[in-house]
N, C-alpha and C positions, 0 to 999 in steps of 0.2 A: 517043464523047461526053465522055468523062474530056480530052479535047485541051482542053476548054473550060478547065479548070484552068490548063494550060500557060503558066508566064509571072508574073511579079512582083507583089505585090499587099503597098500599103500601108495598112496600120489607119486608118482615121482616127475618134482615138481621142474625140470629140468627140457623135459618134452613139453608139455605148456605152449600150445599157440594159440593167436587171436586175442588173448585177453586186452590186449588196446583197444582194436575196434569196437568189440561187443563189452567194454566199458563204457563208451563212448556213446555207443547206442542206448546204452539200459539206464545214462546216466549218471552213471560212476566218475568221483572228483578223479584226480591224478594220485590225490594219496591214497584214495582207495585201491584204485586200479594197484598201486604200489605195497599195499597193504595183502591182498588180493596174491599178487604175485610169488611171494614168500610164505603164506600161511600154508603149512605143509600138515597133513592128514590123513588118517586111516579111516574108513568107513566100514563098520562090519555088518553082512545083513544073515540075519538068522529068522527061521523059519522054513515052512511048506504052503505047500496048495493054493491057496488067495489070502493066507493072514502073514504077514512080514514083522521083523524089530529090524529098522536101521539106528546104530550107534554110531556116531559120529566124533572122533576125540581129534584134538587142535595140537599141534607141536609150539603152541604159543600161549605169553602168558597171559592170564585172564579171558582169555576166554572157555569157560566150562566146554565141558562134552556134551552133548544132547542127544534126544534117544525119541525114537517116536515110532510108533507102531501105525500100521496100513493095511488095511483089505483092498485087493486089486479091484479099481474099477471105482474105488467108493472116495468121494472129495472128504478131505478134512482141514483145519487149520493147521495152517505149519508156522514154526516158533522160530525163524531165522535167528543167527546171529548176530546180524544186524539191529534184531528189536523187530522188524516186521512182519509182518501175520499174513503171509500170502495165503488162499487157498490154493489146495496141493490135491491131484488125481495122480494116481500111479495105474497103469494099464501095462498090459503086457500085449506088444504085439510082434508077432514076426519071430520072438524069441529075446528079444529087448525090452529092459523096461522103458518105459514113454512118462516122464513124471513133466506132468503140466501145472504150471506155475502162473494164478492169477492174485495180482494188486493192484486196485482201483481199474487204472485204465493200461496196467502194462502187463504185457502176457508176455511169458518166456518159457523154453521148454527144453528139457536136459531127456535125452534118449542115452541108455549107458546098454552096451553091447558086450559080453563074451569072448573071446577066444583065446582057448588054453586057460594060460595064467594074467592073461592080460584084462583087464576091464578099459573099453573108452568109453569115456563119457564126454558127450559135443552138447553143449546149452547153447538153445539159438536164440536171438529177439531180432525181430525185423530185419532178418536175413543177415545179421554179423554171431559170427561163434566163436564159442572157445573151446578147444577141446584141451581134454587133459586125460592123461596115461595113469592107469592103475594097477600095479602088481599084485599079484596074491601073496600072502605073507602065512 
């Protein structure tokens, strides 16, 4: 089911709702939130069965690509953009991945879904979201 992932997906950063709230919530300045808003992105995820590569490339300057590989089910350290080192579980459930997002005392959690050529992906914390729209490319 996870094969449904496989393959290039670009943001289209235009569809974008919530990102105020769930800045507001997780603690995002106004520049961020603003910064946040315009960072436009391809995510491509390659692989089979329980082992994944997400590659992640930035439409913006200085900030690098990052690349980090995952086995469903298993926590590892994630390398934000930000600088910060959440721990990161990716699970598959339902036919979605579930990637759960723990630093210090704040938990948040991005479920990215399928259909067709679409990817959505909705990050919650403390019940405010943001979703954002992904095309396949």
């Amino acid at each position: 089911m996870a094969e449904a992932f496989v393959g290039k997906w670009q943001v289209d950063l235009g569809s974008t709702t919530g990102l105020e709230d769930f800045g507001a919530a997780i603690g995002f300045s106004a520049e961020r939130i603003e910064t946040y808003r315009k960072l436009s992105y391809t995510i491509e995820f390659a692989g089979s069965g329980d082992t994944y590569t997400a590659t992640v490339a930035f439409d913006a300057p200085g900030i690098p690509a990052q690349s980090y590989s995952f086995t469903i089910g298993t926590t590892f350290d994630y390398n934000s953009i930000d600088g910060t080192k959440p721990k990161l579980t990716i699970t598959l459930e339902g036919g979605k991945f579930v990637e759960s997002y723990q630093l210090n005392d704040k938990e948040w959690q991005t479920v990215r879904e399928v259909s067709g050529t679409t990817m959505t992906s909705t990050t919650t914390h403390t019940g405010k979201s943001v979703v954002q729209k992904l095309n396949k490319v």
